[in-house]
C-alpha positions in Angstrom: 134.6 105.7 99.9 135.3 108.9 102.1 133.0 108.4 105.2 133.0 111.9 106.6 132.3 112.6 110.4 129.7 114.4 109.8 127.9 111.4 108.0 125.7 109.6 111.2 122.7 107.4 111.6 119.4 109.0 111.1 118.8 110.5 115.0 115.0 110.3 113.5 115.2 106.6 112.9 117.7 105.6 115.7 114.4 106.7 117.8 111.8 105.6 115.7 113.2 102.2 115.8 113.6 102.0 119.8 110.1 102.9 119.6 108.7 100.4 117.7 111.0 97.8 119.9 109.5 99.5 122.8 106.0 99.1 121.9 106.9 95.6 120.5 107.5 94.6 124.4 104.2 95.6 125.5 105.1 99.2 126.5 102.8 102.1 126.9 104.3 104.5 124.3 102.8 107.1 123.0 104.8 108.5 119.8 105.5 111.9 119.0 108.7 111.4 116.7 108.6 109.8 113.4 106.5 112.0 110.5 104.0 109.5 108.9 100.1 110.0 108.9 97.9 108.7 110.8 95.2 108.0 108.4 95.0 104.7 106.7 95.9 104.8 102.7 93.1 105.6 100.3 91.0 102.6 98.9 91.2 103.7 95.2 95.4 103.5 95.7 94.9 100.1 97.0 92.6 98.5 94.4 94.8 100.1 91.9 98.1 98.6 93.2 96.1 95.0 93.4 94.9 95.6 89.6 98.4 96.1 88.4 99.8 93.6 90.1 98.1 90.7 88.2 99.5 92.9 84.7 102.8 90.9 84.1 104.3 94.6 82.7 104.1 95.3 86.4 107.0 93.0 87.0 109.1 94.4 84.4 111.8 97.0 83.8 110.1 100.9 83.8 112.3 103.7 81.7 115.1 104.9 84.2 113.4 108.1 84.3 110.2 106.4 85.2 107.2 105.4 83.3 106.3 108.3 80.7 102.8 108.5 81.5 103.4 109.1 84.8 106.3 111.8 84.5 103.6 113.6 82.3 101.0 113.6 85.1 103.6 114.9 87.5 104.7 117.4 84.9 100.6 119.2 84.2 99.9 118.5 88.5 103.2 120.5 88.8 101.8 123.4 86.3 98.1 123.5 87.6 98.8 123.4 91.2 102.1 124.9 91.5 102.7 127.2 88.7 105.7 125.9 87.4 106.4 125.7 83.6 108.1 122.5 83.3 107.5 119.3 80.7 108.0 115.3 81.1 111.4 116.0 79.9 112.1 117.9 83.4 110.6 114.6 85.5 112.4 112.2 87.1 110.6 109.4 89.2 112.9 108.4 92.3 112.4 105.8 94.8 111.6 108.3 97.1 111.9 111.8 97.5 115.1 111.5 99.9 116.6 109.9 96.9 115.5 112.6 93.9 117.9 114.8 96.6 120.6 112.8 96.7 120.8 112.3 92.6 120.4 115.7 92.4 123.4 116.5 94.5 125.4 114.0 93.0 124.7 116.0 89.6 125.3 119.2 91.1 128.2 119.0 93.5 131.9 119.2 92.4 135.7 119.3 95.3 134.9 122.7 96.4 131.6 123.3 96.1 129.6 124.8 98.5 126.1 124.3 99.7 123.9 126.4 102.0 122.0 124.4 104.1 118.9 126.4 106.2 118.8 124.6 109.6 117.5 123.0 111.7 117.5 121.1 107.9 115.7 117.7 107.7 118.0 114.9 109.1 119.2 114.0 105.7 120.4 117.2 104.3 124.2 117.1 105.7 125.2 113.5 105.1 123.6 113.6 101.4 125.7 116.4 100.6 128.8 114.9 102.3 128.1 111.6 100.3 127.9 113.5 96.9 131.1 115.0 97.2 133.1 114.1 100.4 134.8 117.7 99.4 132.3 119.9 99.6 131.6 122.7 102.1 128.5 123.1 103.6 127.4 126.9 105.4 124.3 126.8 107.6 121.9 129.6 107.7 120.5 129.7 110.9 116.4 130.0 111.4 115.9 132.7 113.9 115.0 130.9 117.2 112.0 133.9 118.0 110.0 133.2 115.2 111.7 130.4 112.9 112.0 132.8 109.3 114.9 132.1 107.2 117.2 135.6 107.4 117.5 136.6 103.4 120.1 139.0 104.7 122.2 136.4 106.2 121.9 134.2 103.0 122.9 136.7 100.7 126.1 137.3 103.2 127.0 133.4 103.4 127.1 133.1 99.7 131.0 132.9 97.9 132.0 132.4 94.7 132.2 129.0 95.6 128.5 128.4 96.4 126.8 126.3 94.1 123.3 125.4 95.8 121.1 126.6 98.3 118.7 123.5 100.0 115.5 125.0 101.3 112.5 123.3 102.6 108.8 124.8 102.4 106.5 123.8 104.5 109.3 123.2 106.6 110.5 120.1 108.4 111.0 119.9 111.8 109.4 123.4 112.5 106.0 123.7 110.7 106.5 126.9 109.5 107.0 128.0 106.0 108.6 130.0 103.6 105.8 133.1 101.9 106.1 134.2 98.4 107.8 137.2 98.8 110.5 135.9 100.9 110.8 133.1 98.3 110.8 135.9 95.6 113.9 137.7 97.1 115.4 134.3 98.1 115.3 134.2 93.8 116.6 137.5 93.3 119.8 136.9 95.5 120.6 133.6 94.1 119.5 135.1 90.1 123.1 136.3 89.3 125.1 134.2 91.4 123.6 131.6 89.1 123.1 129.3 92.3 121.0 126.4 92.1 118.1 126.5 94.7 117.1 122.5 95.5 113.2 122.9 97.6 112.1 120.2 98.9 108.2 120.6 99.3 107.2 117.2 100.1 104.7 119.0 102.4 103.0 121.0 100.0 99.6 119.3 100.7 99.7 119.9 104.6 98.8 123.4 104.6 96.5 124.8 106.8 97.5 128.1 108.5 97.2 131.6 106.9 100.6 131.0 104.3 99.5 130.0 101.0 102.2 127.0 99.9 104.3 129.2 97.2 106.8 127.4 95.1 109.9 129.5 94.3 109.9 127.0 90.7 107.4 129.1 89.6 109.5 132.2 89.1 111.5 130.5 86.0 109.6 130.6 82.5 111.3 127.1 82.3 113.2 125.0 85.2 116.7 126.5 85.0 118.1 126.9 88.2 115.0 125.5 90.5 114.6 122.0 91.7 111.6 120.8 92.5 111.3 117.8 94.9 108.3 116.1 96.3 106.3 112.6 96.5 103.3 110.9 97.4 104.2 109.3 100.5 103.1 112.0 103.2 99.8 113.0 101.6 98.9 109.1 100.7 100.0 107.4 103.6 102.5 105.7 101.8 105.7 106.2 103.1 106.8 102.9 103.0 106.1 102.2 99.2 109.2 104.9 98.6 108.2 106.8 96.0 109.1 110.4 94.8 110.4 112.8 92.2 112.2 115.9 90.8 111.7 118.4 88.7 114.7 118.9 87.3 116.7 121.6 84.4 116.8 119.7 81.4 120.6 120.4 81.3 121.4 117.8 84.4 118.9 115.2 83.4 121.7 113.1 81.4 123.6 113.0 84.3 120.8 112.2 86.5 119.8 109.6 84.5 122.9 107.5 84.3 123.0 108.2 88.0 119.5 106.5 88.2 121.0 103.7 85.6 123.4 102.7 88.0 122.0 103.1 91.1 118.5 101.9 91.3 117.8 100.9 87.4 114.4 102.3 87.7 111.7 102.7 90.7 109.4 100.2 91.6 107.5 99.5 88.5 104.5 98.1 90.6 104.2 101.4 92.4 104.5 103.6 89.7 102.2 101.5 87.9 99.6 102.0 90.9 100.2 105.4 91.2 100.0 105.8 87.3 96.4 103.5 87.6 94.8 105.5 90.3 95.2 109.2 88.8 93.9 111.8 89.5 95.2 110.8 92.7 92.6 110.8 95.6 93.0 114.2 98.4 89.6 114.5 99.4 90.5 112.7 102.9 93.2 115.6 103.1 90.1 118.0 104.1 89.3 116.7 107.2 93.1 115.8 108.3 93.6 118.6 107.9 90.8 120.3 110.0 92.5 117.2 112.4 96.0 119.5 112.1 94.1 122.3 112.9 92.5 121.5 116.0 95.9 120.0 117.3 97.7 122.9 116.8 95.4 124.4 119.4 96.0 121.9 121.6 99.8 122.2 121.3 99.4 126.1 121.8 97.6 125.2 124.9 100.1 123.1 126.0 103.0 126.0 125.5 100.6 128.0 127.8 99.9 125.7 130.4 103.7 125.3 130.2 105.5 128.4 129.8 108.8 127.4 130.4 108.6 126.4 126.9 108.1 127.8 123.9 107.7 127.0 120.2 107.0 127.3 116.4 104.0 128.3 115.1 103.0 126.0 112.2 101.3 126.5 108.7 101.9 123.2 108.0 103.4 119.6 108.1 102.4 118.0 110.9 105.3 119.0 112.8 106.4 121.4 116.2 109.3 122.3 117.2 109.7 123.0 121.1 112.1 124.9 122.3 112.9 123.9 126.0 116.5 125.6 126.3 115.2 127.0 130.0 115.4 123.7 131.0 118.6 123.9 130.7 119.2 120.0 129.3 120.1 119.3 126.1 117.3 117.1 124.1 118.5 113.8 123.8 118.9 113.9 127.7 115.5 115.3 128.0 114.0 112.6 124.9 115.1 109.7 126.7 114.3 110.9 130.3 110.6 111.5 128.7 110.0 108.5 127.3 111.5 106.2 130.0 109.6 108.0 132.8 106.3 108.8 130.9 106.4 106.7 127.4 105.6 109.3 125.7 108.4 109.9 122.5 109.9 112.6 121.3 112.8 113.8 118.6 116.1 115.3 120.0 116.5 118.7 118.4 120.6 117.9 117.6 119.0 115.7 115.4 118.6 118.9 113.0 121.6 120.9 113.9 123.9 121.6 116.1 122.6 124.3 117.4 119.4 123.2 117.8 120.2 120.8 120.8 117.7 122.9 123.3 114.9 121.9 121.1 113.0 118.9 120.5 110.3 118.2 117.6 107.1 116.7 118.2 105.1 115.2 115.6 100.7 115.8 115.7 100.4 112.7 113.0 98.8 110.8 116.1 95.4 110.4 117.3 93.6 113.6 119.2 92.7 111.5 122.7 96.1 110.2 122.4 98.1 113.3 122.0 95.8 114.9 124.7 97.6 111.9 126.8 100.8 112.7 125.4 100.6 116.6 126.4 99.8 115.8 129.8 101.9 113.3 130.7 104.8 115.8 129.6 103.4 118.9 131.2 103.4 116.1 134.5 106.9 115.4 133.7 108.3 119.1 133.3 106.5 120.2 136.3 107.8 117.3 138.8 111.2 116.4 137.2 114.6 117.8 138.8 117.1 119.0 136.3 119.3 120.0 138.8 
């Protein structure tokens, strides 16, 4: 197998890992860096994960696809909440939603393809196109770095005849910000007779809480043509570690996506689709007050970028992420990450980890608890006021 340069560790990970080593020791970290929730799963996913455990079909093969009754539900959530006209025939059920991305690609992506990938782009984005096809090109659109909007205009000049898919990501990872309906609408328009395939990743979709109403551009097709859909359970639930996700995918590539799944994973976890199957409607009233939580830790972090303006930021709708931009620092972030967290303990994501360009920024994550992310903020505003970065 081609092994590409530009295929590396998980930055996101690497970190998260030293972390938890860190804090294994007995060391006062506080984390800002990897995206998981910090609420504790719902009960009724629990006692329906212990129910279908003691079923012996739990322990047995599922469809490739995933179970039917499940796709279904995916399919009518995905038409209720999100507007999209799509069937069971559209679903597949992916052991996580990293993986429905990196199926898809492999479905998509022929020598010579190209992909436009918006950055700063979730950590994953480059090296699963570069393992789909070691061939392929990829052309980053940039974000502006004033307000974080994706630049239609630059899309629509980056696209060649070669360009076969466009990987956007709404509410957006590592930023917070997100894409709005009529941006998404145009973003359609530009793509429509290029006949471009537009992969959005809205794992997020459930984390909203600023004036942008979540829009998803799959709702624009009177059946998924060119759209893919991507999302999962493990952000909203609290179950990231149970890995599981889906697509929503043209009917046209779900042969190929299935033999992919065939000889890749055989199926996802049976259990957990069984426990996720069990518990529906899935439970979202606890997303209420998180996300009132969100809210009021946004204005702390907007605080913090007052009380420090030598930075400067996004300004999120949703996720629970921020990205801080600290170019007038003049240090590039994973100088400034590890200085932080070996001189303070408080953790933080280098911004290279989400492009190039993006190596004067750093993302923090709100997913920890209010007192302890009012710790965090001032043990960094400490830092930046008394540290040398001569």
């Amino acid at each position: 197998m081609i092994f590409r340069k530009e295929i590396t560790e998980s930055l996101t990970l690497k970190f998260g890992e030293a972390v938890t080593e860190r804090k294994k020791r007995g060391e006062d970290i506080l984390s800002l860096g990897l995206g998981e929730p910090d609420f504790l799963t719902p009960v009724e996913l629990l006692e329906a994960l212990k129910k279908v455990t003691i079923d012996g079909a739990s322990s047995k093969y599922s469809a490739s696809l995933g179970l039917a009754s499940l796709r279904q539900k995916i399919a009518v959530d995905l038409k209720e909440r999100n507007g999209i006209n799509c069937t069971k025939n559209n679903i597949i059920i992916t052991p996580g939603t990293k993986q429905a991305l990196m199926l898809s690609l492999m479905a998509l992506l022929e020598p010579g393809d190209e992909v436009i990938v918006v950055v700063p782009a979730y950590v994953s984005y480059v090296s699963q196109v570069y393992l789909a096809e070691p061939d392929a090109v990829i052309r980053f659109v940039e974000l502006n770095k004033t307000d974080y909007r994706l630049d239609l205009e630059e899309v629509e000049r980056t696209i060649t005849e070669h360009t076969k898919a466009i990987i956007i990501n709404t509410p957006h990872n590592p930023t917070g910000c997100m894409i709005d309906e009529r941006e998404l609408k145009r973003l359609y328009e530009i793509t429509s007779n290029k006949n471009i395939y537009i992969l959005s990743d809205e794992i997020y979709d459930k984390l909203v809480f600023g004036k942008i109403t979540h829009f998803s551009i799959g709702s624009l097709e009177d059946f998924t043509s060119r759209v893919i859909t991507l999302g999962g359970f493990g952000k909203t639930l609290a179950i990231t570690g149970w890995r599981i996700g889906y697509a929503c995918i043209p009917e046209s590539l779900m042969p190929k996506i299935n033999i992919l799944q065939q000889h890749i994973n055989t199926n996802t976890s049976t259990i957990i689709q069984m426990a996720i199957d069990t518990a529906w409607p899935l439970p979202d009233g606890h997303l209420t007050g998180y996300i009132q939580k969100l809210k009021s830790r946004v204005q702390l972090y907007t605080e913090f970028l007052k009380n420090n303006p030598i930075l400067s930021g996004s300004n999120p709708s949703g996720t629970f992420f921020v990205f801080v931009n600290i170019e007038k620092l003049k240090v590039d972030s994973v100088t400034f990450s590890s200085k932080l967290v070996d001189k303070t303990g408080v953790a933080t994501t280098p911004g290279i980890a989400f492009g190039k360009q993006w190596d004067d920024h750093i993302r923090l994550s709100l997913a920890i608890e209010t007192e302890l992310l009012i710790e965090a903020f001032k043990r960094v505003s400490i830092f930046i006021k008394e540290e040398s970065w001569k």
